[in-house]
C-alpha positions as CSV (number, residue, x, y, z in Angstrom):
1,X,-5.7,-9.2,15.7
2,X,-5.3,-6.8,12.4
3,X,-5.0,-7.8,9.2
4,X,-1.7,-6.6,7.5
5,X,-1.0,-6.9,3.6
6,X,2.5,-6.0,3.1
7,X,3.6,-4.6,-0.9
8,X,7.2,-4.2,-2.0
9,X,8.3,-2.7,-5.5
10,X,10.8,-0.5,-6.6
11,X,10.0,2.9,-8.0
12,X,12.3,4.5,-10.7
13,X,14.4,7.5,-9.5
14,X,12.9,10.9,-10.0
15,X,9.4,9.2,-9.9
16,X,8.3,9.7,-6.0
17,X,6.4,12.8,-6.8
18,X,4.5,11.3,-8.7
19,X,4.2,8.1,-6.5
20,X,3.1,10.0,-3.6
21,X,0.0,12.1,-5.6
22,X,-0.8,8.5,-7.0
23,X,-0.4,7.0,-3.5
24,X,-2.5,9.9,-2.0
25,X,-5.5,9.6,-4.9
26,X,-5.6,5.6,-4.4
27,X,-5.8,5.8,-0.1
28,X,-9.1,7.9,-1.0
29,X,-10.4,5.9,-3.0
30,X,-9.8,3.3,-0.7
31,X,-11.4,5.1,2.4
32,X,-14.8,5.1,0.8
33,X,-14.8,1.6,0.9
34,X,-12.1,0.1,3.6
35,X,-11.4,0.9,7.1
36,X,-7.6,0.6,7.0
37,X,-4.3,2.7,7.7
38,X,-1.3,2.5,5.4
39,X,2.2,3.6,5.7
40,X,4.5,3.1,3.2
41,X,8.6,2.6,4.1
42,X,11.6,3.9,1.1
43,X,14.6,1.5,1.7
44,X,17.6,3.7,2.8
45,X,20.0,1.4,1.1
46,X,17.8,1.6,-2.3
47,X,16.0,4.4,-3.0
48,X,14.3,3.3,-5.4
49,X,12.5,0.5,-3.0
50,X,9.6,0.9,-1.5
51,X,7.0,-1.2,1.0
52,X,3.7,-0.8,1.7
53,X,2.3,-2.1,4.8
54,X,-1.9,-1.6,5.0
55,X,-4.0,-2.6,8.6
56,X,-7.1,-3.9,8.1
57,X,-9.4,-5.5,11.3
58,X,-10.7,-8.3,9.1
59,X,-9.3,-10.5,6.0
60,X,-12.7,-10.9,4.6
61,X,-13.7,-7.1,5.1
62,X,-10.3,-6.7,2.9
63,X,-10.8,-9.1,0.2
64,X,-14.4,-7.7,-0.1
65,X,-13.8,-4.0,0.1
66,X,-10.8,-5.0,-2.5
67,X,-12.9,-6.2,-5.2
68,X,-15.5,-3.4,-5.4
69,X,-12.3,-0.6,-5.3
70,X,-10.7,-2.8,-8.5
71,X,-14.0,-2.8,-10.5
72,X,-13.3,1.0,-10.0
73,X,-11.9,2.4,-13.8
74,X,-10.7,5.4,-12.0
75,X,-8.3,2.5,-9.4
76,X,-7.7,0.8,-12.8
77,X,-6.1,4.1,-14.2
78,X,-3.9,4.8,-11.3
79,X,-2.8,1.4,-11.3
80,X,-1.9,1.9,-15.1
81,X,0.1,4.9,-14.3
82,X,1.9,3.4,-11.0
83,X,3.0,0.2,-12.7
84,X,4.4,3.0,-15.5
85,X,6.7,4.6,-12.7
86,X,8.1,0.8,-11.4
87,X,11.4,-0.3,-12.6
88,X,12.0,-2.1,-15.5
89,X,11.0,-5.5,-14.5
90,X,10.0,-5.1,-11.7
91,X,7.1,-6.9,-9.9
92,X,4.5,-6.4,-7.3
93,X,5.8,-8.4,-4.3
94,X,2.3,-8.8,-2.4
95,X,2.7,-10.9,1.5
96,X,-0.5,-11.5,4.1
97,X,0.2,-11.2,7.7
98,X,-1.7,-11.4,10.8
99,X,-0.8,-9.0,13.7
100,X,-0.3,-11.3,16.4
101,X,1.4,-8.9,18.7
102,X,1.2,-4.9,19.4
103,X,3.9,-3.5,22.2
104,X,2.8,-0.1,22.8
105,X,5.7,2.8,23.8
106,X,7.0,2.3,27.0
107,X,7.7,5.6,27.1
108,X,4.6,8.7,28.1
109,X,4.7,11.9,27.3
């Protein structure tokens, strides 16, 4: 069973540039601390949403490897300039999940 943290927000049109280089400097920040994968989903419907789905093996490994990467000030200036690319009122939408199931592809190579 992985651990699965799910984000949704909405970034402003003309913005994902600069999502994706923020995106890119926060996963390795994240590395040095977390064993995890991410992938992150723009809604076709509105472009300007966006979900972020991370894998971790462990809640606890999660929460703990989260709260040494937010005492970082260089994570706490990336946030600063990701929340500045969000809509206007816009919010954070933040979900826990357990993976309880994984089919792999049926089909081979």
């Amino acid at each position: 069973m992985m651990f699965v943290k799910v984000y949704q927000y909405h970034v402003q049109k003309g913005k994902e540039d600069v999502f994706i280089t923020i995106q890119g400097k926060v996963t390795e920040i994240y590395k040095r601390y977390l064993d995890f994968d991410s992938i992150y989903l723009n809604s076709k419907e509105d472009t300007t949403k966006w979900m972020e789905i991370v894998k971790c093996r462990d809640e606890n490994e999660y929460n703990q490897g989260l709260a040494i990467i937010n005492e970082q000030k260089e994570i706490q200036d990336l946030f600063k300039e990701f929340t500045s690319i969000l809509c206007d009122q816009s919010e954070i939408r933040e979900e826990s999940f357990m993976e309880r199931y994984s089919f792999e592809s049926l089909h081979s190579n």
